[in-house]
C-alpha positions in Angstrom: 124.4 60.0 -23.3 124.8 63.7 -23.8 122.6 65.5 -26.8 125.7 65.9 -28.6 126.5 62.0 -28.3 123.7 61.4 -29.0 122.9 63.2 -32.4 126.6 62.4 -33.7 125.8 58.4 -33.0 122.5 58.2 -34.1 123.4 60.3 -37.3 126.0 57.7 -38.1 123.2 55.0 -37.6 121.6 56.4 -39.9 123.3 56.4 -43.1 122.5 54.3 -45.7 126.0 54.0 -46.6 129.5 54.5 -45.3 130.7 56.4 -48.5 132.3 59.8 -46.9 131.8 62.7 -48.3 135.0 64.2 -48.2 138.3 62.9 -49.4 140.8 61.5 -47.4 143.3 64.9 -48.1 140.9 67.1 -46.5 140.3 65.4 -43.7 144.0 63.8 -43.1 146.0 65.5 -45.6 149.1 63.1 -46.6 148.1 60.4 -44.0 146.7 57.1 -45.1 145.7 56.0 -41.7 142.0 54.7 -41.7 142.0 53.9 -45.1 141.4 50.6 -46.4 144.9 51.4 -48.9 146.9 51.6 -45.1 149.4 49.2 -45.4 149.8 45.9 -42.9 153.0 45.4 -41.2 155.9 43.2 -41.4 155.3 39.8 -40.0 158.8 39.9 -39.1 161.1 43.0 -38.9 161.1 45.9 -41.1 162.4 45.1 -44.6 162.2 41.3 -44.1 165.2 41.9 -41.8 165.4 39.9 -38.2 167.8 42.0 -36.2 167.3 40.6 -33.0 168.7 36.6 -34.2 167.9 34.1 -31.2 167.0 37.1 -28.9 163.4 36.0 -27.9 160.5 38.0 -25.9 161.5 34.8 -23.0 165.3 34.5 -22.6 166.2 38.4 -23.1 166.3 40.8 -20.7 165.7 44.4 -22.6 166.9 46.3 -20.1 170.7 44.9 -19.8 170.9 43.0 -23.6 169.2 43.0 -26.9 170.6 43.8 -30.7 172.4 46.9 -31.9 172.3 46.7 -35.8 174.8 49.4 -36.3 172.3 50.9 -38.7 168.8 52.0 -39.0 165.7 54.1 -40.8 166.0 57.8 -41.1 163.1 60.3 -41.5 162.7 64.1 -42.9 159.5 65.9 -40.7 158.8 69.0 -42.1 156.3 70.9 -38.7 154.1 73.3 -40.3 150.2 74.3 -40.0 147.8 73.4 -42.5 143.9 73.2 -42.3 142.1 69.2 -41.8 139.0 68.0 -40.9 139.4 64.8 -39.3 135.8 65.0 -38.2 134.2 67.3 -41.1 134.8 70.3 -38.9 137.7 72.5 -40.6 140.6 73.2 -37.6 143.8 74.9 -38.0 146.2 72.2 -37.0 150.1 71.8 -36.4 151.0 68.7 -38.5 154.1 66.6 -39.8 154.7 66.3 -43.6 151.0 67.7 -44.0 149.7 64.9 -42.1 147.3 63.3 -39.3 148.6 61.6 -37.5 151.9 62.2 -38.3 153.9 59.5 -39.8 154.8 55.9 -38.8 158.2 55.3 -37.6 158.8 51.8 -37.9 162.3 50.2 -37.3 163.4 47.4 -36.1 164.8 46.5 -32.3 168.4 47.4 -32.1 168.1 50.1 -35.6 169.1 53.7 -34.7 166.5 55.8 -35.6 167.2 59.4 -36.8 164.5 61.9 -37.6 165.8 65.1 -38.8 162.8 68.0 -37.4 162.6 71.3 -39.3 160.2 73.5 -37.7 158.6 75.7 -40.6 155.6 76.9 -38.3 154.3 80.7 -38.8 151.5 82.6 -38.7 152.1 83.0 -35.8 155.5 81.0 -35.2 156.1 78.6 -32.2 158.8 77.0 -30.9 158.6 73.0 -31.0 160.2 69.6 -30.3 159.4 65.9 -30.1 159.2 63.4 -27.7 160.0 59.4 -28.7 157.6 58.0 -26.2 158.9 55.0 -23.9 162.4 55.0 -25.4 164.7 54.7 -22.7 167.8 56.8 -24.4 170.3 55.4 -22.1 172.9 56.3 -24.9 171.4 59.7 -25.9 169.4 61.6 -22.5 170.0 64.7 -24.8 167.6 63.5 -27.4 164.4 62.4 -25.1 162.6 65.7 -26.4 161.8 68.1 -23.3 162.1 71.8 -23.5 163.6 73.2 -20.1 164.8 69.6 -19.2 167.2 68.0 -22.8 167.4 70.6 -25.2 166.2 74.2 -26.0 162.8 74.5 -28.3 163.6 74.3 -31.7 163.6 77.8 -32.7 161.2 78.9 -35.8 163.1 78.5 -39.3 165.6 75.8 -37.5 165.8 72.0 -37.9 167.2 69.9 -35.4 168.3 66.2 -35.6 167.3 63.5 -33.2 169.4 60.1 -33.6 168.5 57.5 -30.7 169.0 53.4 -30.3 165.4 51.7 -30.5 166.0 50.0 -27.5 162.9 48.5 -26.6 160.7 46.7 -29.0 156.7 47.0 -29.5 154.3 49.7 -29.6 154.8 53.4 -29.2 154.1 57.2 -30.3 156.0 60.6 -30.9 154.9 63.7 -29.9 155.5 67.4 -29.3 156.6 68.3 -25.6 156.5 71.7 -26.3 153.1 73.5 -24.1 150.5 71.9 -25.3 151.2 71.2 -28.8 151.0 67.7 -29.3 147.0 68.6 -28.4 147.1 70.8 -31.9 148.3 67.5 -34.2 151.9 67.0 -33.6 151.9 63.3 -32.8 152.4 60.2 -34.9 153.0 56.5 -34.1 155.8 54.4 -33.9 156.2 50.7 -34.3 159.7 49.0 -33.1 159.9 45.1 -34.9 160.9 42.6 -32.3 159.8 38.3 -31.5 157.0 37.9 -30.2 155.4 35.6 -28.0 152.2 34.7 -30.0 151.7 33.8 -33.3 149.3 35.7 -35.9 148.6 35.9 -39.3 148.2 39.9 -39.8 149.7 43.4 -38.6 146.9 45.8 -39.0 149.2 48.6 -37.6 148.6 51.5 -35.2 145.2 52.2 -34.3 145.5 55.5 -32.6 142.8 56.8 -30.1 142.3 60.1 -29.4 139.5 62.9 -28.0 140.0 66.0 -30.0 138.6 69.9 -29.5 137.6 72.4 -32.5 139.5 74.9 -30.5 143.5 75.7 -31.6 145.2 74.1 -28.6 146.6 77.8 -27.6 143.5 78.9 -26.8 142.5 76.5 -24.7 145.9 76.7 -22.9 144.8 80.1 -22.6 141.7 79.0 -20.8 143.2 76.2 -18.5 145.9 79.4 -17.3 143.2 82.0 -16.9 141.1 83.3 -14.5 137.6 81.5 -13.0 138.1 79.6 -16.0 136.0 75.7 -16.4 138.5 72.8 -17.5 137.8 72.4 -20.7 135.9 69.4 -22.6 136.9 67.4 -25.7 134.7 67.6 -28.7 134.6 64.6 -30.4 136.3 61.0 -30.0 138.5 59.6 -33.5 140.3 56.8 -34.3 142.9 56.7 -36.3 142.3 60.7 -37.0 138.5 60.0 -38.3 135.2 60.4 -36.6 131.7 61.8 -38.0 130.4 64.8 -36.3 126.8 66.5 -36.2 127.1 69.3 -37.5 123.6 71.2 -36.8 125.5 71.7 -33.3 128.2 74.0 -34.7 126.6 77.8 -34.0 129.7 80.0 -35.0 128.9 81.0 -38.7 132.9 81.0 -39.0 133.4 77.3 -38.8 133.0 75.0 -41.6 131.3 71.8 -41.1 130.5 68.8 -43.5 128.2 66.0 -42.7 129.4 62.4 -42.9 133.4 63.1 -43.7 134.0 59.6 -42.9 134.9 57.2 -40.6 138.5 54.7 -40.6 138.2 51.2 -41.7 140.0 48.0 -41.4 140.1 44.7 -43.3 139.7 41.4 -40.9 139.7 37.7 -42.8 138.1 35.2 -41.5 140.0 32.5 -39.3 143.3 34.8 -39.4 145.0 36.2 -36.3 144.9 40.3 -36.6 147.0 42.0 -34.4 146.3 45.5 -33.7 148.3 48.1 -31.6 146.3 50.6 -29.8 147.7 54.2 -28.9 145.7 56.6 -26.8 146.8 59.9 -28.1 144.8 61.9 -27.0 145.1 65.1 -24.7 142.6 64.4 -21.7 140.4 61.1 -21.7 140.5 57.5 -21.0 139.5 55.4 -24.2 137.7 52.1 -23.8 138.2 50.4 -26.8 136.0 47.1 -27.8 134.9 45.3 -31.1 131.2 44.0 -31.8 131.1 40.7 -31.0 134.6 39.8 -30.9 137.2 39.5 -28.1 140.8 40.1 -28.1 143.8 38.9 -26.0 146.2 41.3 -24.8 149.9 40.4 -25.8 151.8 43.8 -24.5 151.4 46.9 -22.1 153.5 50.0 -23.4 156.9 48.3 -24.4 156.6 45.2 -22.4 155.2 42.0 -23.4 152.7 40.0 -20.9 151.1 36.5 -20.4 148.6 36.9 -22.9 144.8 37.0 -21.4 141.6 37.6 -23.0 139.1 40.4 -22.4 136.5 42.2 -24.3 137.6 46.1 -23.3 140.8 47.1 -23.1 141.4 50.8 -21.0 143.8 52.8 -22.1 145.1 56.1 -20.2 146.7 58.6 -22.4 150.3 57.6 -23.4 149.4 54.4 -23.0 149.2 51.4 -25.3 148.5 47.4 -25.6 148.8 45.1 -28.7 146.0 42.7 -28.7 145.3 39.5 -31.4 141.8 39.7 -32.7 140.7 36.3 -34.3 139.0 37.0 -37.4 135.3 34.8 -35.7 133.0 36.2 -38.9 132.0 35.0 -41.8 133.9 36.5 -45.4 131.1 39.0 -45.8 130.4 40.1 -42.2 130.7 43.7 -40.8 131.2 44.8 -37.6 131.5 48.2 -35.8 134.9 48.7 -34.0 134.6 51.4 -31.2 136.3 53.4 -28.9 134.5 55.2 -25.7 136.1 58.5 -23.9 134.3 57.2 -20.1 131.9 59.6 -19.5 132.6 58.6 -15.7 135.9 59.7 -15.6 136.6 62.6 -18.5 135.4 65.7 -19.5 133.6 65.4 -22.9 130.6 66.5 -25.1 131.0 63.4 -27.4 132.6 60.4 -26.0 132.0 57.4 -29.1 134.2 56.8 -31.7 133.4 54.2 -34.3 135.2 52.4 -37.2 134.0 49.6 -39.6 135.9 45.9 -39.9 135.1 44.6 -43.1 135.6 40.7 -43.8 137.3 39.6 -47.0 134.2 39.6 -49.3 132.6 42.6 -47.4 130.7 44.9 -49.4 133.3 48.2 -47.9 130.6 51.1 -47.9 128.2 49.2 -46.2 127.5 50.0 -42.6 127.9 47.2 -40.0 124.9 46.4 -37.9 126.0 45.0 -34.9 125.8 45.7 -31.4 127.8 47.2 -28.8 129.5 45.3 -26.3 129.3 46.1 -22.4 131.6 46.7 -19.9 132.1 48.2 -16.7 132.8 52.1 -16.5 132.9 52.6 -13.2 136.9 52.5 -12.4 139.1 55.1 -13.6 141.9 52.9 -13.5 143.7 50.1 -15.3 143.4 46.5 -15.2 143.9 44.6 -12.2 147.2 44.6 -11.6 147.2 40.4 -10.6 145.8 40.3 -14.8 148.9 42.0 -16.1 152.1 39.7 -16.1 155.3 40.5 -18.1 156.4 37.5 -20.0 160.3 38.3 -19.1 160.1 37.9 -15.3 161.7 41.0 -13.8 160.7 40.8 -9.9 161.1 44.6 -7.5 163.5 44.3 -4.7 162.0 44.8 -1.3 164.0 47.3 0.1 164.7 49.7 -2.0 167.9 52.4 -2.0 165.8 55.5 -1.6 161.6 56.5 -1.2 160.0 59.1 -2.4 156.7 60.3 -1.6 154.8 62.9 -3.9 151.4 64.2 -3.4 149.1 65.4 -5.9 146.9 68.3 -5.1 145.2 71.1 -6.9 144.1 74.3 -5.8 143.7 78.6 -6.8 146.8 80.2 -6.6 146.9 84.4 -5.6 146.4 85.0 -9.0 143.1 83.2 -9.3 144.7 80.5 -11.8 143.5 77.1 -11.2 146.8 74.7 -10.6 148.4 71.3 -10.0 151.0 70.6 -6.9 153.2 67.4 -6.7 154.3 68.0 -2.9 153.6 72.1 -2.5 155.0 73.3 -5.8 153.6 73.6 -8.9 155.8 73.2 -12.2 157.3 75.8 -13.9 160.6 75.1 -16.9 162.8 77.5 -18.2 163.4 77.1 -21.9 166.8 78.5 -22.0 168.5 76.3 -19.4 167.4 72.7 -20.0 168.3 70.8 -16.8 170.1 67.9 -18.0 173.0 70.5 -19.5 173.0 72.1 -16.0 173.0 69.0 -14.4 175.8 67.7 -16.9 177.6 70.8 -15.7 177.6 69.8 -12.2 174.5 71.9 -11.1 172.5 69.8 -9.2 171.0 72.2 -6.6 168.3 74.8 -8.2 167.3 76.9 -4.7 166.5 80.0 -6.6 164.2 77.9 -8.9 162.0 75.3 -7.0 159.1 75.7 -9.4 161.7 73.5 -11.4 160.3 70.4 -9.1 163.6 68.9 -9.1 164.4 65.5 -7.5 167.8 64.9 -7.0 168.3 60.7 -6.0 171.9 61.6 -6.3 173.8 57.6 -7.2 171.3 55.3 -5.4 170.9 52.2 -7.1 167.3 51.9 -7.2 164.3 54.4 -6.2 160.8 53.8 -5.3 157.8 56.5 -5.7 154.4 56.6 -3.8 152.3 58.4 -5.4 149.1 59.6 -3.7 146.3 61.5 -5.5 144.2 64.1 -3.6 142.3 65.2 -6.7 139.1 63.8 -7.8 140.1 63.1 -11.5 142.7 60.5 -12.2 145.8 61.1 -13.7 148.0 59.0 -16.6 151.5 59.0 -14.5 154.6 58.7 -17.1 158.3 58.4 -16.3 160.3 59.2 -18.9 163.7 57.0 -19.6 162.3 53.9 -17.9 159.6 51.0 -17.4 158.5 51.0 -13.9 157.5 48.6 -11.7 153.8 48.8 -10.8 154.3 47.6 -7.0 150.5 48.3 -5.8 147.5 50.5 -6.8 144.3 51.6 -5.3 142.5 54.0 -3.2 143.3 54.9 0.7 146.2 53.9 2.1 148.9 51.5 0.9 149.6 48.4 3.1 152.8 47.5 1.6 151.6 44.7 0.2 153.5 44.3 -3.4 151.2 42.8 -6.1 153.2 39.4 -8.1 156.0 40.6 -6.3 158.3 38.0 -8.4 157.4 39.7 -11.4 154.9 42.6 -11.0 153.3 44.3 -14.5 156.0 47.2 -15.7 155.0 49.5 -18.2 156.0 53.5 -18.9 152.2 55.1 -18.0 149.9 54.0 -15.2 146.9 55.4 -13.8 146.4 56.5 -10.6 142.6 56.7 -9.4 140.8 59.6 -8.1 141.1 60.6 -4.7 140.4 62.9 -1.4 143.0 64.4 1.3 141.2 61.4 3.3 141.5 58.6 0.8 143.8 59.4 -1.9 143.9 57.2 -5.0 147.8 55.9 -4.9 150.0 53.8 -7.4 153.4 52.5 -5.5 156.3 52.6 -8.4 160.1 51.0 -8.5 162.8 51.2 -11.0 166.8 50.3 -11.0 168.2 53.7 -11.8 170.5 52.5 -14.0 170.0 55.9 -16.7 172.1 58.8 -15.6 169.6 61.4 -17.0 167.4 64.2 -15.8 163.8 62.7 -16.6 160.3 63.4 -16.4 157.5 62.5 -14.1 154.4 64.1 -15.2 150.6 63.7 -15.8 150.3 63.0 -19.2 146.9 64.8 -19.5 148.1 68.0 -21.5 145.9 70.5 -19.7 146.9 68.9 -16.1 151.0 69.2 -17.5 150.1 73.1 -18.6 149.2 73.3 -15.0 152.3 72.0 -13.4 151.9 68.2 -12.6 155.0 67.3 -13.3 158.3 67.0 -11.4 162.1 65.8 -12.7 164.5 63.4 -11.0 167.9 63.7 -11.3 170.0 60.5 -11.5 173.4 58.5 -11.1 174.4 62.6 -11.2 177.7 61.4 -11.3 177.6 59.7 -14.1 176.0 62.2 -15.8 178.4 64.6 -15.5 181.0 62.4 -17.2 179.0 62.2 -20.1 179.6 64.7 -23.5 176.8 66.2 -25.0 176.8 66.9 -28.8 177.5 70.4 -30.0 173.6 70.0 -31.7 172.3 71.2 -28.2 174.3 73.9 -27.6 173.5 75.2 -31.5 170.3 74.6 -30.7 169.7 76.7 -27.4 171.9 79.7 -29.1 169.4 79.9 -32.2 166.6 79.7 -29.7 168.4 82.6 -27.6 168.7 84.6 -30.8 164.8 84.1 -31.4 163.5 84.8 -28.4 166.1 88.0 -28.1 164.2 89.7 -31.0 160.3 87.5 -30.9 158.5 88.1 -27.3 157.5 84.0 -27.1 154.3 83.9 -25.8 154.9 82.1 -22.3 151.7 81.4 -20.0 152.1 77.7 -18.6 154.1 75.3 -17.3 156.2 74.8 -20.5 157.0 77.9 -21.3 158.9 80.6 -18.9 162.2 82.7 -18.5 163.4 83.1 -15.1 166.8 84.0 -16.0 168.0 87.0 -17.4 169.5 86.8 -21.0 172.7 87.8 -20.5 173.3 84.4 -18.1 173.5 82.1 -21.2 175.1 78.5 -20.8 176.9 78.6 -24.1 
């Protein structure tokens, strides 16, 4: 344990009481998260309302079938800075409707969602947009959320409006996909309403998990793109936006520290069924997430319900999530600590342990639990087993796929003396003026002059299958945007084609691949029907390793997509962006951010 862990846990231990000191508005502003007044969920759908009729999590297939309401929630986020202090230490932070984490976005399966983003940020201003995370958009590619690849940033002073089908059902999150921001407070969760597979007795909501820095995220993007610079190290672990911090370790007269700001709590009852959804949203670190003294059965991965099993940790990689039922096994007046552990094996941190309090019905709910922790195994970066993790809808990976792919991750100094990531020789560079999917839509496939655009072009094959190996000694959170994959195989060394429940092998949207070496790289074997015509993401979702260009985009069914129309909102959008950046000099140093054209070639 480092000193800093050290001093922040044994400070909370301390306390006689679990009375915070500061009030939830200065260290969340608007959010209610980790607040015994959060509300509980909808044991059905949102509003009382069961959209999805006789559809259940066993005789639908998500991916071909499911409801379409005709209707749906719609949401007003408002992207400005304001000052919190989720952990007593006063940050400058980008946040929605004043809050962190952002708001819930809860609809149910089959609802269109829209969320109409104005971005209000100044002082200085940024450019922004939001990504709906694991939402296929089969209907809408142009509303997935990725500067350079969808749509031009939303330009400062300019809303935009995303309207998309919630096609999947479960647990998920938003977030900014612009640089780094989502690292600076832009991200929220989001809960889809669909059957379930398990009964239970209470929704306890999102529990998000997430490593957090005192540092504004652009100036640590600043340090991951300079010169001779280290990686940088979270400072603190929350959940649910709250965590205690020591603040005798805080030596810049400048920042503001309180002691004991307070930490989230939940309400358990004894003999009910809680279920919880757990988000890692953080920027850099596995979370290993138990409760004193209880266990918990996972239910889902991502968006895709499993065979229910029982553990007592559940690992989650950033971007990834799993819904697990808690039964309530204490008495009405018990306490217990809930925590969450950044792995000090595997990710860079200076305080890895995040704690909450579960207070019992009767619970006195400022006392402070006394239990113990639970152990578990640390020593693989990685996910479950992959034999552990069975969808509930069988969905079996052909064996002969239409096209293979392999991409190697490595990581090395460029000429410049920058530290970066390489998915087969290139390192990622996007072009916020020309988003891909509009060229692509256009019937420009081919990008010679721009390979640092790491497109993958699978042209119409049906289905596509990607090895990925890991030369780097860190692992990496692997997303594909627009689809659930098929995890084939994972490990370290070499693959032996061996296919892992090959009837119905785990899918989810994130997986881990484990660290590696040129000799024995860590490798994850993915498959998926490419049945989205779309340009999509396939990236790292540790922000600091995206900033440095592990990411790559597939192109695909490009025939398809250039029979598609794209709403006039993304063209407006790009043109306002133009006329910002013709007059503001945006501020472009990583991967997200760079102009290779001139501005006279304009798409619109």
């Amino acid at each position: 344990m480092t000193t800093a862990a050290s001093a922040v846990v044994s400070g909370i231990l301390a306390l006689s009481s679990l009375v915070p000191s500061l009030p939830q508005t200065v260290t969340n502003g608007d959010s209610v998260l980790g607040t015994l007044s959060a509300p509980t969920l909808s044991l059905t759908g949102l509003n009382g309302i069961i959209s999805w009729g006789s559809d259940t999590v066993a005789n639908t297939n998500p991916y071909t079938g499911g409801p379409v309401s005709g209707s749906g929630p719609t949401y007003n986020f408002n992207i400005a800075r304001g000052t919190i202090a989720p952990d007593g230490v006063n940050k400058s932070a980008l946040l929605i409707n004043g809050a962190f984490p952002g708001p819930l976005i809860e609809a149910n399966w089959g609802d269109t969602i829209t969320v109409n983003v104005c971005n209000n940020i100044v002082g200085p201003e940024e450019g922004t947009a939001l990504h709906w995370h694991g939402i296929l958009q089969k209907l809408t590619p142009w509303f997935d959320g990725v500067p350079a690849v969808q749509q031009c940033p939303i330009a400062p002073g300019q809303c935009f409006t995303y309207s998309f089908l919630a096609d999947l059902y479960g647990t998920s999150w938003y977030h900014s996909h612009y640089s780094a921001q989502y690292a600076g407070g832009l991200v929220g969760p989001m809960v889809i309403h669909g059957p379930s597979q398990v009964q239970y007795d209470y929704d306890l909501g999102p529990v998000m998990l997430s490593d957090t820095y005192h540092t504004e995220y652009f100036k640590i993007v600043e340090q991951v793109m300079g010169v001779g610079q280290p990686a940088p190290s979270s400072d603190n672990n929350l959940i649910n936006g709250k965590m205690n911090y020591d603040c005798s370790l805080i030596t810049d007269p400048a920042v503001h520290c309180t002691p004991n700001p307070g930490l989230s709590k939940f309400k358990f009852y004894s003999g009910k069924k809680h279920r919880l959804r757990l988000i890692n949203s953080g920027a850099e670190g596995i979370q290993r997430f138990t409760i004193d003294g209880h266990n918990m059965t996972i239910i889902a991965n991502d968006f895709v319900p499993i065979q229910p099993y029982t553990t007592n940790v559940v690992t989650l990689g950033i971007g990834q999530r799993s819904d697990v039922i808690v039964e309530g096994v204490g008495t009405p007046t018990s306490k217990y600590w809930m925590r969450s552990d950044l792995s000090p094996n595997c990710d860079l941190t200076n305080q890895p342990y995040a704690l909450a309090a579960i207070y019992y019905e009767n619970a006195d709910t400022n006392a402070k639990p006394k239990t113990k922790a639970t152990p578990y195994d640390d020593s693989k970066c990685g996910n479950d087993d992959l034999s552990e993790t069975i969808p509930y809808f069988p969905f079996p990976a052909t064996t002969n796929p239409a096209t293979e792919q392999d991409v190697v991750i490595t990581a090395h100094t460029n000429g410049s003396g920058v530290f970066l990531f390489y998915m087969n020789g290139e390192s990622f560079r996007g072009n916020y003026d020309h988003p891909m999917l509009v060229l692509a839509n256009q019937g420009n496939v081919s990008y010679p002059y721009d390979p640092q655009w790491n497109a993958y072009n699978f042209g119409d094959n049906s289905s596509i299958r990607i090895i990925v190996k890991n030369e780097f000694g860190a692992s990496h959170p692997m997303h594909l945007h627009g689809h659930n994959f098929n995890v084939l195989a994972e490990g370290v060394g070499t693959w032996d084609g061996t296919i892992t429940n090959q009837q119905n092998t785990q899918r989810r949207d994130v997986q881990l691949v484990q660290p590696g070496s040129a000799s024995a790289p860590g490798y994850i074997v993915l498959q998926y029907s490419a049945d989205n015509p779309g340009v999509w993401p396939f990236h790292c979702h540790i922000a600091w390793h995206v900033s440095a260009g592990l990411y790559i985009n597939t192109i695909e069914q490009e025939t398809l997509l250039q029979e598609r129309v794209l709403p006039n909102s993304v063209s407006q959008t790009c043109v306002a962006w133009a006329n910002y950046t013709g007059h503001d000099v945006v501020d472009e140093i990583d991967s997200g951010l760079k102009r290779s054209k001139e501005r006279s070639v304009l798409l619109f």
